[in-house]
C-alpha positions in Angstrom: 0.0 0.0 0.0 3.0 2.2 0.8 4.3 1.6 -2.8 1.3 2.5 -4.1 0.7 5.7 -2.4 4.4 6.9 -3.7 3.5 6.1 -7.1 0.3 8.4 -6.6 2.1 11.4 -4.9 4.5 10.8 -8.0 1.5 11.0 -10.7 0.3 14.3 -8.8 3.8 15.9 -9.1 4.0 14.6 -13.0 0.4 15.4 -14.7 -0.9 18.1 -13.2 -0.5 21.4 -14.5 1.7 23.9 -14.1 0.8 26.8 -11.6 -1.7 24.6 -9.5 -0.5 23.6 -6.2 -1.1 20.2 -5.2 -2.2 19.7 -1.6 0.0 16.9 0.0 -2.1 13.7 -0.2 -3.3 12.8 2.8 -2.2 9.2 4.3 -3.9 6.1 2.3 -3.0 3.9 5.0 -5.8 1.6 6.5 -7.5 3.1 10.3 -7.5 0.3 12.8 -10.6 -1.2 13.9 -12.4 1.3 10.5 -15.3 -0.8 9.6 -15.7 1.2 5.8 -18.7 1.2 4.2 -21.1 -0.8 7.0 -24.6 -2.3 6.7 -26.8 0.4 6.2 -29.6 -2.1 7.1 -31.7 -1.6 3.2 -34.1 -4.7 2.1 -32.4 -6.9 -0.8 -34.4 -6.5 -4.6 -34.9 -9.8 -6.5 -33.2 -9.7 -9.9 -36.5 -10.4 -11.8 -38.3 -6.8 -10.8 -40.2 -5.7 -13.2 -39.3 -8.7 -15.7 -42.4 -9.7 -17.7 -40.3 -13.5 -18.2 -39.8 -14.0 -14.7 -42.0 -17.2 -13.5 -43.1 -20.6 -15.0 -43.7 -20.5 -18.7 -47.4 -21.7 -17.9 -49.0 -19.2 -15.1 -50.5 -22.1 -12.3 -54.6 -22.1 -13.1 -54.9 -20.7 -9.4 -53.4 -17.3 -10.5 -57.3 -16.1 -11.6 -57.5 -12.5 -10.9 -59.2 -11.2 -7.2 -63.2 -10.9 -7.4 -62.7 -7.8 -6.4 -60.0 -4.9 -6.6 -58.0 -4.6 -3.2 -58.8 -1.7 -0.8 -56.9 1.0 -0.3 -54.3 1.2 3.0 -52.7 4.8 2.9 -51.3 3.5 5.9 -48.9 0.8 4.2 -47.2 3.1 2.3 -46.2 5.6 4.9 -42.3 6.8 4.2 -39.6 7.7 6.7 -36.3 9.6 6.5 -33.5 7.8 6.9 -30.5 7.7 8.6 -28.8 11.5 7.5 -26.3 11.7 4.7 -25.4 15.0 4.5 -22.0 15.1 6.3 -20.5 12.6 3.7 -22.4 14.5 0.7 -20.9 17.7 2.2 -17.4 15.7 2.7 -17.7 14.9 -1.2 -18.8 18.6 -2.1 -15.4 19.5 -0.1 -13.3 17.1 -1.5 -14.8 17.7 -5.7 -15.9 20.0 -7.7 -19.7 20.6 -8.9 -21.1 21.9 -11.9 -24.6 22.8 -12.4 -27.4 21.3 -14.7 -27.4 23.8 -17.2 -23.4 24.0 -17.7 -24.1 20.5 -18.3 -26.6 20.3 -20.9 -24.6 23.0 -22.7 -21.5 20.7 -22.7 -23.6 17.5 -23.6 -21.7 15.2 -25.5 -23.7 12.3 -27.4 -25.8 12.9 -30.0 -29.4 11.9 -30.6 -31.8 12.2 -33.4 -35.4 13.3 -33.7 -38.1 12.2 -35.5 -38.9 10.1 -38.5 -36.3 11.6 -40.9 -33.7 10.8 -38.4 -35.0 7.8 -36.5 -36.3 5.9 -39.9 -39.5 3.6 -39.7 -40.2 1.7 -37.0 -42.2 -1.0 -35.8 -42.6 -1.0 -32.1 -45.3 1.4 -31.9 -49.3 0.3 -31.9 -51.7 1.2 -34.1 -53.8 3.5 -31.4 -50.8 5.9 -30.8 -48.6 6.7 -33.1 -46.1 8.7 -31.3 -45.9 12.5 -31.9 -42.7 13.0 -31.0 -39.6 10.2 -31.1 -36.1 10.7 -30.0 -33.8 7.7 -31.2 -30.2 7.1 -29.0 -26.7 7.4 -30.2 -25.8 3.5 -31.7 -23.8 2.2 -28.7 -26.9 2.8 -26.3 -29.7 1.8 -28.6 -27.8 -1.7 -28.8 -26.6 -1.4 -24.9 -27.1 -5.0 -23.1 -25.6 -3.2 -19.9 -27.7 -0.3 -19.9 -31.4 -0.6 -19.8 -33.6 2.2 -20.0 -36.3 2.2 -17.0 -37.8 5.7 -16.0 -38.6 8.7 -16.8 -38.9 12.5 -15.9 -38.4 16.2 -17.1 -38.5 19.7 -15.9 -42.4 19.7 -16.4 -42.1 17.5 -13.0 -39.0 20.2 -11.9 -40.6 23.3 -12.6 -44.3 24.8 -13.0 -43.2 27.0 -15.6 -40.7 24.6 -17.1 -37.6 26.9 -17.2 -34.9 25.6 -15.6 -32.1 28.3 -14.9 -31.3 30.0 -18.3 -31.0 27.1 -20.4 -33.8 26.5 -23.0 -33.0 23.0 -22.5 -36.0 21.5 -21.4 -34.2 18.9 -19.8 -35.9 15.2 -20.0 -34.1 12.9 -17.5 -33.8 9.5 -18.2 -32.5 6.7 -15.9 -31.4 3.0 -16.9 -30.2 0.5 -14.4 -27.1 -2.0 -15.0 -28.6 -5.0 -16.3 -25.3 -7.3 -16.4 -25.3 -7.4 -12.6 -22.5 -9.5 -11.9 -21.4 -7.6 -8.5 -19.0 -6.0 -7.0 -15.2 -6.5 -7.5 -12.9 -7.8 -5.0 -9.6 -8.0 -6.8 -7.4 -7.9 -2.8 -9.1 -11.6 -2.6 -8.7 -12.6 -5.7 -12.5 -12.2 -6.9 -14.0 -11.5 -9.7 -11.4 -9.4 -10.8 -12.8 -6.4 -12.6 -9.4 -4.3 -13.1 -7.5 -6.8 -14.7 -6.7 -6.2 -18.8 -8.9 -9.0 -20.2 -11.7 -7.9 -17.7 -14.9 -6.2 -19.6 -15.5 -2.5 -19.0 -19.2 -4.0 -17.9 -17.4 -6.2 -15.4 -18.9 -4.4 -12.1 -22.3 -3.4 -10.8 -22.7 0.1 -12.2 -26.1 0.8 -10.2 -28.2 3.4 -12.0 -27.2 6.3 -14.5 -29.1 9.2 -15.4 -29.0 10.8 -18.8 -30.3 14.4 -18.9 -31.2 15.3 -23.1 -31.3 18.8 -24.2 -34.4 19.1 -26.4 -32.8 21.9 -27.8 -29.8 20.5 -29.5 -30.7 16.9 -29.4 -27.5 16.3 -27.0 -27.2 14.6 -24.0 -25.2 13.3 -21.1 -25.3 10.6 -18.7 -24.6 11.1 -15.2 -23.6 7.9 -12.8 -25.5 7.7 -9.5 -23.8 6.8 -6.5 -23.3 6.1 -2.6 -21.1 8.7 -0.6 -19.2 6.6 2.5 -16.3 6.3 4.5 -13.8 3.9 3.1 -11.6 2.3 5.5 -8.9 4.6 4.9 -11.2 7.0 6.7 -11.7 8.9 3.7 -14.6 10.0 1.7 -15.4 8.2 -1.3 -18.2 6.7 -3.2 -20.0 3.9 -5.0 -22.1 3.0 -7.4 -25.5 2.4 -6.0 -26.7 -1.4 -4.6 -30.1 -2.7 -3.5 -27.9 -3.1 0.2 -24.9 -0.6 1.1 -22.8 -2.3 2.5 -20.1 -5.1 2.7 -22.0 -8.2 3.8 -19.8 -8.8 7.2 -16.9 -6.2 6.2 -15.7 -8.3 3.1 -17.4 -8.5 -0.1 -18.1 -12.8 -1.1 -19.6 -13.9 -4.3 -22.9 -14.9 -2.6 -23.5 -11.6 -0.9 -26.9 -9.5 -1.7 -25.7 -6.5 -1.7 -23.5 -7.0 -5.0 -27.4 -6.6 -6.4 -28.0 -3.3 -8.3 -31.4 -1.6 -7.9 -34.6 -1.8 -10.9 -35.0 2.2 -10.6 -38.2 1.9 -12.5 -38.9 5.3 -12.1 -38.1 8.6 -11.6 -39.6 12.1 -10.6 -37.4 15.5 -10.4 -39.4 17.9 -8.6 -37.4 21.0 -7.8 -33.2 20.3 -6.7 -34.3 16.7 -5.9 -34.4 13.5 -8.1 -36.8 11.1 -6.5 -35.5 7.6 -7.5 -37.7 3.8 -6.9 -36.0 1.8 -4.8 -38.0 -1.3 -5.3 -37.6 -2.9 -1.7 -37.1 0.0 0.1 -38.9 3.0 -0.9 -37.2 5.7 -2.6 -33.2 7.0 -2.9 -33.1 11.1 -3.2 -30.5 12.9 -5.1 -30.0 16.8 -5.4 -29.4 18.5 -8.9 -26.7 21.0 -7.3 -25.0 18.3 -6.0 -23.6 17.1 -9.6 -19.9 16.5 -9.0 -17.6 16.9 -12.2 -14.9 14.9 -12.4 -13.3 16.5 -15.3 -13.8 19.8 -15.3 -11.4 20.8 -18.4 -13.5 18.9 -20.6 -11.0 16.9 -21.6 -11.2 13.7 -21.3 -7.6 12.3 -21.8 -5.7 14.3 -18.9 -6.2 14.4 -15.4 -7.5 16.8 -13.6 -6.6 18.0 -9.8 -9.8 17.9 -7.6 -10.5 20.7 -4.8 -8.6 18.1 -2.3 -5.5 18.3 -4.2 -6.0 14.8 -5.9 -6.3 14.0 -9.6 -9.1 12.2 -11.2 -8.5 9.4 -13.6 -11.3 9.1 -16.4 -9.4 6.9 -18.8 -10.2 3.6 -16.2 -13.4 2.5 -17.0 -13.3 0.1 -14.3 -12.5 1.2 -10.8 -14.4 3.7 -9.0 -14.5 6.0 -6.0 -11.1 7.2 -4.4 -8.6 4.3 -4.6 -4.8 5.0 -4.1 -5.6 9.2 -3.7 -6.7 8.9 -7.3 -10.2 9.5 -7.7 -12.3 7.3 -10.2 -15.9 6.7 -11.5 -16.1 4.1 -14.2 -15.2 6.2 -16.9 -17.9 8.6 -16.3 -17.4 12.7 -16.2 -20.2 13.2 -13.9 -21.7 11.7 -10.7 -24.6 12.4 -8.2 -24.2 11.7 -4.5 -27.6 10.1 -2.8 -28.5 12.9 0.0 -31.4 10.8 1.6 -33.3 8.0 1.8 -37.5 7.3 2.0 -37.7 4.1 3.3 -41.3 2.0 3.8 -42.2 1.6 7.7 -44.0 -0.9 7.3 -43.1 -5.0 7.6 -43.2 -7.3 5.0 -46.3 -9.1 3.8 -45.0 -13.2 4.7 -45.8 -14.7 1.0 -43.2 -15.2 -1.7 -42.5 -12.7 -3.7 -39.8 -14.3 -6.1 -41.7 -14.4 -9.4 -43.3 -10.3 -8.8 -46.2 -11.7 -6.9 -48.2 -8.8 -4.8 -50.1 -8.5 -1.5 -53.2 -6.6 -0.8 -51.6 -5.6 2.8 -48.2 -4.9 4.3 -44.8 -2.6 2.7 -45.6 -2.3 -1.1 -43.0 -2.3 -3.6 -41.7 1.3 -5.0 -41.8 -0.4 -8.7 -42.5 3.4 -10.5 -43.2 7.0 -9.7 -44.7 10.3 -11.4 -45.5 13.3 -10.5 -49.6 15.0 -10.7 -49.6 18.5 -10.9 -52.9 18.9 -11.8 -54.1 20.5 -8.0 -51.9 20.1 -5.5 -48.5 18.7 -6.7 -48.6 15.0 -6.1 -46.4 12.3 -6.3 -48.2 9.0 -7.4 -46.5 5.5 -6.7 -47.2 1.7 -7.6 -46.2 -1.9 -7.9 -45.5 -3.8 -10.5 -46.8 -7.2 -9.9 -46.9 -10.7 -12.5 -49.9 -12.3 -11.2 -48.6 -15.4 -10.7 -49.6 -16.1 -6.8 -50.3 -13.9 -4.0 -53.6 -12.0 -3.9 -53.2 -8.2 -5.2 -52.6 -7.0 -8.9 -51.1 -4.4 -7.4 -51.9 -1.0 -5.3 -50.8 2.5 -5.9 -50.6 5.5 -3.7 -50.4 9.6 -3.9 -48.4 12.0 -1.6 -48.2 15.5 -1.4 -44.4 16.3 -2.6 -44.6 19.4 0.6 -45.0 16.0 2.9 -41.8 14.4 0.9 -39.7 17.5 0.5 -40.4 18.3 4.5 -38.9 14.6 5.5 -35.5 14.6 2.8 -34.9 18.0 4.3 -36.0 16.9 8.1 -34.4 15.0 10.7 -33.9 11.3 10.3 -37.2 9.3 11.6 -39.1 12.3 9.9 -41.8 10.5 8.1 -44.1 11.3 4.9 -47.5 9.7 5.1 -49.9 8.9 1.3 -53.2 10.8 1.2 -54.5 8.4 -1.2 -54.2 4.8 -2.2 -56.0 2.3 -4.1 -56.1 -1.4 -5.4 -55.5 -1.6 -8.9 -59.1 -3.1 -11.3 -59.8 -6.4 -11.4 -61.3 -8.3 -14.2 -60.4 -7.8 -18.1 -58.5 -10.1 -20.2 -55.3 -9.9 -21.9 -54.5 -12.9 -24.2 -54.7 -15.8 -21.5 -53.0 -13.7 -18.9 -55.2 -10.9 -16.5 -55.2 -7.7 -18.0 -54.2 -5.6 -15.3 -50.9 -6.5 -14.2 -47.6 -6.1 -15.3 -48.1 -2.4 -15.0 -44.8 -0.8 -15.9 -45.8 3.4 -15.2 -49.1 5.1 -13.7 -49.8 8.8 -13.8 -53.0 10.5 -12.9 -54.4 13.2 -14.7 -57.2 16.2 -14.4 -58.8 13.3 -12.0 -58.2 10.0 -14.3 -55.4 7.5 -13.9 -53.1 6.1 -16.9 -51.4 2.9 -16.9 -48.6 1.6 -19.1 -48.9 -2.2 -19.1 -45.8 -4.2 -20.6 -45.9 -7.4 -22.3 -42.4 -9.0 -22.7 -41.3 -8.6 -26.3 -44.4 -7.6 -28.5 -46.7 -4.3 -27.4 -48.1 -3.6 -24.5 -50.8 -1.3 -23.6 -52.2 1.8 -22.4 -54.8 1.4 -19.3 -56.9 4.1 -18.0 -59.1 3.7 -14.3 -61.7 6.0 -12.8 -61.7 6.0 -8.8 -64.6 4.5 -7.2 -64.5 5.0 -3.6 -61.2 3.6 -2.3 -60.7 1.5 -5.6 -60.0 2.0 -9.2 -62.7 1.4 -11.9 -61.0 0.4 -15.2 -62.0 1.0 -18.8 -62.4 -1.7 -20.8 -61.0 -0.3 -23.9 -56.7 -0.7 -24.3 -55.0 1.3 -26.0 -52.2 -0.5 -28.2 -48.4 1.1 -27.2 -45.0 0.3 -27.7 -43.1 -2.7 -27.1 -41.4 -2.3 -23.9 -43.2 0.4 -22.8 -42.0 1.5 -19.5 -42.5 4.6 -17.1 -44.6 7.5 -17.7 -43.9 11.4 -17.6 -46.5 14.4 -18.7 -45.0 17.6 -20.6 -48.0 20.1 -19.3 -46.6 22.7 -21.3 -48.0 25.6 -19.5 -44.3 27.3 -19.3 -43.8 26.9 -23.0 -47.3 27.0 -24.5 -47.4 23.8 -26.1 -49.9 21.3 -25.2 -50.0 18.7 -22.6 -47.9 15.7 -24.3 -47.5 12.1 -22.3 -43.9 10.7 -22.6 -42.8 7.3 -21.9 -39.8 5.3 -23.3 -39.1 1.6 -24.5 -36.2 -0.4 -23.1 -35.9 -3.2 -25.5 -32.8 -3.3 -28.0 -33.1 -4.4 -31.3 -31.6 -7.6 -30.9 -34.6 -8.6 -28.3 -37.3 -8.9 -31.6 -37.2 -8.1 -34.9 -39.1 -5.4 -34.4 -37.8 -3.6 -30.9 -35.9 -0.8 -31.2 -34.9 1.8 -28.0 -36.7 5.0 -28.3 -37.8 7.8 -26.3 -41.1 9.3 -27.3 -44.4 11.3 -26.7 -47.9 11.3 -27.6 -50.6 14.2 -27.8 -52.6 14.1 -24.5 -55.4 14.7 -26.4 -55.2 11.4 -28.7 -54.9 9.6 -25.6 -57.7 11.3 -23.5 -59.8 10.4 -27.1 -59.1 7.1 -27.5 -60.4 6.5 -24.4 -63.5 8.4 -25.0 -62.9 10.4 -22.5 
């Protein structure tokens, strides 16, 4: 370890530029009796959330569909702060520099294309909505097996009047999880050795990324979530996220849970804060002036000293954190501390929920999120459940974001209660399966709820439900949509003048189906309010 920190006190004195002093690194030496990064105590997510293939090929004939939808329970889905991370976050604002959302759309560095002229045909939308708007990824993340796009949000959700800063941006925020999930490296013991030169950049469990895309020049960025801790150096660092933080008894083995990344099947940014699912727990909370840049010369190639005196090393895609006083983050410019967790207070319902089965009573599962800003700004969440057992399709609840903002800001134990919650319809058919499961997104609108329902490679469908008392009424007409339909996000358009426009996003890849293909898109409000008939 010794040799190691001389060789990075030599790399400061070599690559840095001239006229910046360099701070003298600070010891890298283990602390005695430092635990690092402990237990932080989070429930473990399956690896099958939110997987339409996940089960036996033939549902059991006991899986028929509740007589009637479940009650609401408000109660089940009350949310409480956890323990506070601002010390470390204000550690890593110390220790790195920041730079701010719009600096960051302006600097945007992959390219997208937009519409039919520059996304070509395409096959993976139904015949009831053809899309209004499409945006189509740069080649190496419209073919990404790693990356998988999941949820989605904008400054509609941020901002009433949808200006964010000066930019004219109008930032959409997209965020994919790592699908490869092979865990975390331990190279010290030997295991799954992720730095080695035949290793794969995909080699570790990159958590969740976020890509913010400028509207305006059809650019965008992506931005790597992560976990601030103490490493057992006694320094600050940081990882990529995991369903548990932690170690699994202060070493990392092969068979420990919390190599597991998280589903993040959606996403709402209301104001500084980036609400994230946490499928098991409840929700992770990141701040927008929190973004941590990493390479702040835009230039990719050299290092760059950080505001602790170390440099940053962009060029190795596979280590992350600060290792050796040289700072790393898998390759990526950008990264976005967590600041807070929302975590579910109440227990576990008993039954199995391997295969995405759901339970009418105890913690629900934080599958997706949206934001209602219809009256008071509301943020809606739900479960994704593949009715294969159990005895729910699924629930979702509403809370009032003043509720939410008051506990990330609050003391830890400060708790977030849901005004609202219902059981998701009953009844309807869908092929041989029930129609109303496998419900990727929910949003409600001007008092009427919208449902994106998946169905493994070929199109799902768009839902909508009326409430009737403390349960959802559903429509009986389906609205064809995409294949791999996912989370959903309304543009109001009240700060730009346009009208309201739902967004949503497919996460296949082409090489799924013949006809899949990754997109980002949007559809007039009004086509889906009149399809409905109503």
């Amino acid at each position: 370890m010794a040799v190691g920190t001389a060789l990075a006190g030599a790399l400061l004195s070599v690559v840095l530029p001239a006229g910046h002093p360099v701070a003298a690194p600070a010891a890298d030496d283990p602390v005695p009796t430092h635990e690092g990064m402990p237990d932080d105590g989070f429930a473990d997510e399956h690896e099958g959330e939110q997987d339409d293939t996940v089960g036996p090929d033939s549902p059991p004939a006991a899986t028929a569909a509740p007589a009637d939808p479940v009650p609401g329970r408000p109660g089940d889905f009350r949310l409480e702060a956890g323990s506070s991370l601002t010390g470390r976050v204000d550690q890593l604002d110390a220790a790195l520099p920041k730079q701010g959302l719009t600096e960051l759309m302006e600097q945007a560095n992959r390219s997208s294309g937009r519409g039919a002229a520059d996304c070509g045909a395409s096959d993976v939308y139904g015949s009831d909505l053809p899309p209004g708007d499409r945006v189509c990824w740069q080649s190496d993340d419209l073919i990404s097996s790693e990356w998988i796009p999941q949820a989605i949000t904008g400054v509609s959700d941020a901002q009433e009047d949808e200006d964010w800063g000066t930019s004219n941006a109008e930032p959409i925020a997209v965020g994919s999880y790592d699908a490869a999930n092979p865990g975390r490296s331990d190279y010290v013991a030997g295991r799954g050795n992720c730095v080695k030169a035949s290793a794969s950049d995909a080699c570790n469990e990159k958590g969740v990324r976020v890509t913010f895309f400028n509207q305006a020049t059809k650019k965008y960025r992506h931005v790597l979530l992560v976990w601030p801790y103490v490493n057992a150096y006694d320094h600050i660092s940081f990882d990529a996220l995991h369903a548990r933080e932690g170690l699994c008894n202060d070493v990392v083995t092969e068979d420990c849970d919390a190599q597991n990344g998280i589903h993040a099947g959606g996403m709402v940014w209301y104001g500084n804060y980036l609400y994230v699912a946490d499928t098991a727990n409840g929700m992770r909370v990141f701040d927008l002036r929190k973004i941590m840049d990493l390479n702040p010369d835009n230039d990719s190639g050299t290092e760059d000293e950080m505001q602790d005196g170390l440099p940053s090393d962009l060029t190795d895609k596979k280590r992350i954190g600060r290792q050796s006083n040289v700072w790393y983050a898998y390759g990526y410019r950008y990264v976005m501390p967590q600041v807070a967790t929302l975590k579910f207070t109440t227990a576990r319902n008993g039954g199995d929920t391997s295969e995405n089965q759901c339970y009418k009573t105890g913690r629900p599962k934080a599958s997706y999120v949206s934001l209602d800003r219809t009256d008071t700004d509301h943020l809606v969440l739900g479960e994704y459940c593949n009715a294969k057992g159990g005895d729910s399709n699924g629930r979702v609840a509403t809370y009032p974001m003043d509720a939410l903002t008051a506990a990330v800001e609050g003391a830890s134990g400060k708790v977030a209660d849901a005004d609202k919650a219902y059981g998701l319809p009953t009844g309807g058919s869908f092929g041989d399966e029930q129609l109303w499961h496998k419900i990727q997104g929910a949003m409600r609108y001007e008092g009427k709820w919208y449902f994106h329902r998946s169905n493994a490679y070929d199109n799902g469908r768009l839902l909508q439900a009326t409430v009737d008392g403390d349960r959802l009424a559903g429509n009986p007409k389906a609205l064809q949509s995409s294949i791999g339909p996912e989370d959903l996000y309304l543009a109001h358009g009240r700060g730009d003048g346009f009208a309201p426009r739902l967004w949503s996003l497919s996460e296949h890849a082409p090489s799924k189906c013949n006809a899949c293909d990754r997109e980002l898109y949007s559809y007039p409000m009004s086509d889906v309010v009149g399809g409905f008939g109503s």
